[in-house]
C-alpha positions in Angstrom: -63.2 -42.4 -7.9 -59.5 -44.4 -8.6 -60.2 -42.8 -13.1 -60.8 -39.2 -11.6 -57.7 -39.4 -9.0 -55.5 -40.9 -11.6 -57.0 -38.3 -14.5 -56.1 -35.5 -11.9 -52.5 -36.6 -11.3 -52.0 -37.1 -14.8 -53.1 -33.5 -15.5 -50.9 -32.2 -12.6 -47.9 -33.7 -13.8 -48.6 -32.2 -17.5 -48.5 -28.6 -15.5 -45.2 -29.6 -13.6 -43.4 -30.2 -16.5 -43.0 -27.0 -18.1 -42.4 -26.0 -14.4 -39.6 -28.7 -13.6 -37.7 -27.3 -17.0 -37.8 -23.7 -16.2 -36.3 -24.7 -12.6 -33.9 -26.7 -14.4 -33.1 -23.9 -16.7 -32.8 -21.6 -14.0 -30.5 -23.2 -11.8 -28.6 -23.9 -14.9 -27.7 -20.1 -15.3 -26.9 -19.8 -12.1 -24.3 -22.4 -11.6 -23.2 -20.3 -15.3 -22.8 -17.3 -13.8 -20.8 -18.5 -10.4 -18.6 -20.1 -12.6 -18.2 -17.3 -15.0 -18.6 -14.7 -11.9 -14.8 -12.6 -11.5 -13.3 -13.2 -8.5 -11.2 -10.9 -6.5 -8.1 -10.1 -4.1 -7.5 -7.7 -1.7 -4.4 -5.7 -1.2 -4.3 -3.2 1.8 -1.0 -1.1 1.5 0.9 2.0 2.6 0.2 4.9 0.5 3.4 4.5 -0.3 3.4 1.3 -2.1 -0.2 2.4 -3.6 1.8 3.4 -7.4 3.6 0.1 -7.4 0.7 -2.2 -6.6 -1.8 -0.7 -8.9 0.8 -0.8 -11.7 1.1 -4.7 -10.9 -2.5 -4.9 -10.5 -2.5 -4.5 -14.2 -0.1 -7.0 -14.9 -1.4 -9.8 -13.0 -4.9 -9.4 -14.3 -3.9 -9.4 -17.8 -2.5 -13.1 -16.9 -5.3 -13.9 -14.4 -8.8 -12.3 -16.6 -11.1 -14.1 -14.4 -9.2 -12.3 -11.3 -9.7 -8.5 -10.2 -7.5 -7.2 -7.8 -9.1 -4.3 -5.1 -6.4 -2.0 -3.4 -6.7 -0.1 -0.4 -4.5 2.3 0.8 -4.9 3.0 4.7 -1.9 3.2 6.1 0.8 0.8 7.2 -1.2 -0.1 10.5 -4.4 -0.7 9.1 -2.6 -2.7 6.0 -0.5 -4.9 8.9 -4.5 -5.1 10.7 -6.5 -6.2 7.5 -3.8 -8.7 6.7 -4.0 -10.6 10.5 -7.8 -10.3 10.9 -8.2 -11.9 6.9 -10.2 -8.9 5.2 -7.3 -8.2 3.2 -5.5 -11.2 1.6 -2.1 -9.3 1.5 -0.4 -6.4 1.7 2.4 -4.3 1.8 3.8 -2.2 5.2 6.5 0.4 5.2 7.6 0.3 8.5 9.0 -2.2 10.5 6.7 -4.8 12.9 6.7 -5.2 16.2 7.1 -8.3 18.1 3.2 -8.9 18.6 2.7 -8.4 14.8 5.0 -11.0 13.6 3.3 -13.3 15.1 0.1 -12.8 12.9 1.5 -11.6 10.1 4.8 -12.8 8.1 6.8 -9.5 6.8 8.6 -10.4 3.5 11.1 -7.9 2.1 9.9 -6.2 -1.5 11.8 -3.1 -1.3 14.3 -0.2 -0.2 12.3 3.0 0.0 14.2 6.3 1.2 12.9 9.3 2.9 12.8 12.4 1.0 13.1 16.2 2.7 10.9 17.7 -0.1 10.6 21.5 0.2 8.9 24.4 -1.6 11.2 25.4 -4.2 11.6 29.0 -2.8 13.3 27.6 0.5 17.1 28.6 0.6 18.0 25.7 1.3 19.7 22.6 -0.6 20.8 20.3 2.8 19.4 19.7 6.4 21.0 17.7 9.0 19.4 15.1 11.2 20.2 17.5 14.2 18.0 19.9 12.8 15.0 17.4 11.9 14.8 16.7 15.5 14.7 19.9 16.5 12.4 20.8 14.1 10.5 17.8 15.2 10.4 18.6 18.7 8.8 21.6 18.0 11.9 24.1 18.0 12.8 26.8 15.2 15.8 26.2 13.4 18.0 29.8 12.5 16.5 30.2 8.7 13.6 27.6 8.3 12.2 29.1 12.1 9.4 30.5 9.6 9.3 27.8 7.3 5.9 25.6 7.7 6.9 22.1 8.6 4.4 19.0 7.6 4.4 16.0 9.1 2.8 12.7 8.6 -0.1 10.9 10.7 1.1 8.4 13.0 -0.5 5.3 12.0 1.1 5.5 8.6 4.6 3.9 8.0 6.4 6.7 6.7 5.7 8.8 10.3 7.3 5.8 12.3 10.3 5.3 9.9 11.0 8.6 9.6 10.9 9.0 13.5 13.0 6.4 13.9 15.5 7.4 11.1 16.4 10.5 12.9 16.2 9.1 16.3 13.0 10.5 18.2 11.4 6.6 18.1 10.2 7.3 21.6 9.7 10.6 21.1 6.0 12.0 19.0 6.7 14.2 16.2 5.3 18.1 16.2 4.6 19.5 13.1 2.2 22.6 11.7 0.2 20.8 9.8 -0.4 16.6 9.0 -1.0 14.9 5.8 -2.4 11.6 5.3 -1.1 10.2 2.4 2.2 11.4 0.8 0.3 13.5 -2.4 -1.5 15.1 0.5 2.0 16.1 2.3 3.3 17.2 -1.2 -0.3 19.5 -2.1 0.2 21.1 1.4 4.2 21.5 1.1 3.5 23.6 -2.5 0.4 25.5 -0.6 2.1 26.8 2.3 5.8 27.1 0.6 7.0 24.7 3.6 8.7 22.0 3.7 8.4 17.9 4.9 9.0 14.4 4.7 7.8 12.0 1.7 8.7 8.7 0.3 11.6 9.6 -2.4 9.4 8.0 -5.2 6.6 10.3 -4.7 8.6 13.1 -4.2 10.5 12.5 -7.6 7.3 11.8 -9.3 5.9 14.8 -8.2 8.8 17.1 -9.5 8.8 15.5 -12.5 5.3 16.5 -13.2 6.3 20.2 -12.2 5.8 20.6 -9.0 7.5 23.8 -7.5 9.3 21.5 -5.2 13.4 20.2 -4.4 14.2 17.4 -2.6 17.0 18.3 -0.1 20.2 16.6 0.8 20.7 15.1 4.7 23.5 15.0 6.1 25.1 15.9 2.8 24.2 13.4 1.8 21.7 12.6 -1.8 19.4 10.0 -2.6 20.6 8.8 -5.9 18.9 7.1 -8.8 16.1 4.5 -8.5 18.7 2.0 -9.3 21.4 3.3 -7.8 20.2 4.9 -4.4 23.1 5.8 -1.9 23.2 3.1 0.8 24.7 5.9 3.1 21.5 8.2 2.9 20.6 8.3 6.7 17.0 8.1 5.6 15.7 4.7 4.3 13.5 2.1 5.3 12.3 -1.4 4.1 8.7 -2.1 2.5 7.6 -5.1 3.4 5.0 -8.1 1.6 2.6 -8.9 4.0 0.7 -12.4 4.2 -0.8 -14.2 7.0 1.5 -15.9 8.5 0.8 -19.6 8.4 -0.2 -22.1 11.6 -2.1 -19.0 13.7 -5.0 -20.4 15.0 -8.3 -18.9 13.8 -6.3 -16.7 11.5 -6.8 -17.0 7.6 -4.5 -18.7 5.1 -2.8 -17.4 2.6 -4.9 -17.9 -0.5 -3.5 -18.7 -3.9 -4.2 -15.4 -5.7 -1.9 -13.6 -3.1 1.1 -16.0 -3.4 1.0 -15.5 -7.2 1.0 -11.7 -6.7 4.3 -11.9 -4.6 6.0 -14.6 -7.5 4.8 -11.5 -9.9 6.4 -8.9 -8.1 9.7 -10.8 -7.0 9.8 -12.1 -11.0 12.0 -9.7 -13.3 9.1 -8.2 -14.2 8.2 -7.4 -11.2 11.9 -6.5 -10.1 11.9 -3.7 -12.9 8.6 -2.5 -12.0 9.9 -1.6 -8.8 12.5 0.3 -10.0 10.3 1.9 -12.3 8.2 2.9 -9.3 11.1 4.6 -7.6 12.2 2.0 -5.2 14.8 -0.3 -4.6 14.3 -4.4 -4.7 15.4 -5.7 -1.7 18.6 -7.9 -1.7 
């Protein structure tokens, strides 16, 4: 009885061999591929700042090949959101936070964006004053534009706020004919109805340059200047801001390595030049 045990083991371990190898094997490839698998980060931005960061999203991943960067652009809100609750690793916000936000969220300075008054090329009109973009804004006709279709923006994204607060309505909502979402949407719809409305300059200037039937309208008399050059006294501007989480907040994420070598990037002279390139200006 002990021969035909010991005759059966011996036979079972023969089988398992083979067996234990492919396991081995196996596994093997798997722990390959994990270590070989790209890993990712997460941007979540303002429209606005969508150009800039998928221009350094190039950049960084030809320096970092085993890294792909993802880039979603909701909306200031939902970027400032992402960032506290850890489904985005950064960001970037165009409008400034409030109190409750800075405590989640640290708001680093990247750029000076200004406010464009883009309008339909056929509007007779080359200046606009901040009186008359809040009447306009309260829902009034202003003399020669009364018939002129007036887009706005939706409120959760940065450019609405900035621009509300810019020409002094912050407690005040903004009326318009019609809402875009994102600024190329704002644009499509200013050429469609031969209105007028309010975009970040960078898109605005983008979107002439690719002959658009648009202008971009003084304030105030007052122009927006080059890229490199932009007018501190144009009434219209506002500060983008780098968003990571801010450290010590319990239960919220940290910042993770990927995300603080995307901000050295984009506050490196590469990065300073790209942002010119992009239309804005880097912050002081």
């Amino acid at each position: 009885m002990h021969r035909i045990g010991t005759t059966k083991r011996k036979a079972g371990g023969g089988r398992l061999k083979p067996f234990m190898a492919l396991v081995a094997t196996l596994a093997f490839l798997l722990q390959l591929g994990a270590c070989s698998e790209r890993q990712t980060l997460d941007l979540s931005t303002a429209t606005t700042a969508t150009p800039l960061l998928m221009a350094m999203a190039e950049i960084y991943e030809e320096t970092n090949p085993g890294v792909s960067v993802t880039i979603v652009g909701s909306g200031s809100s939902v970027a400032i959101l992402d960032v506290a609750a850890g489904s985005a690793e950064a960001g970037v916000s165009a409008r400034e936070p409030t109190s409750s936000e800075l405590r989640r969220v640290s708001f680093i300075p990247l750029a000076i964006d200004q406010i464009a008054i883009v309008a339909h090329e056929s509007v007779e009109r080359d200046n606009i004053t901040i009186d008359e973009l809040q009447t306009i804004s309260r829902g009034f006709g202003v003399d020669d534009l009364e018939e002129v279709t007036f887009i706005g923006k939706a409120a959760a994204h940065g450019t609405y706020q900035a621009f509300q607060s810019s020409i002094g309505l912050s407690d005040e909502p903004l009326l318009a004919d019609a809402i875009g979402g994102s600024n190329g949407e704002v644009l499509n719809l200013i050429v469609a109805t031969r209105g007028m409305g309010y975009v970040s300059i960078a898109d605005a200037e983008r979107a002439i340059a690719s002959g658009e039937p648009l202008k971009v309208l003084s304030v105030n008399g007052v122009t927006t200047g080059l890229p490199s050059e932009r007018n501190a006294h144009y009434p219209l501007a506002r500060t983008l801001y780098f968003l990571l989480p801010r450290p010590g907040v319990e239960l919220g994420p940290d910042t993770t390595p990927f995300a603080r070598e995307f901000l050295q990037l984009l506050q490196s002279p590469e990065g300073q030049n790209a942002i010119q390139e992009a239309g804005f200006t880097p912050a002081p």
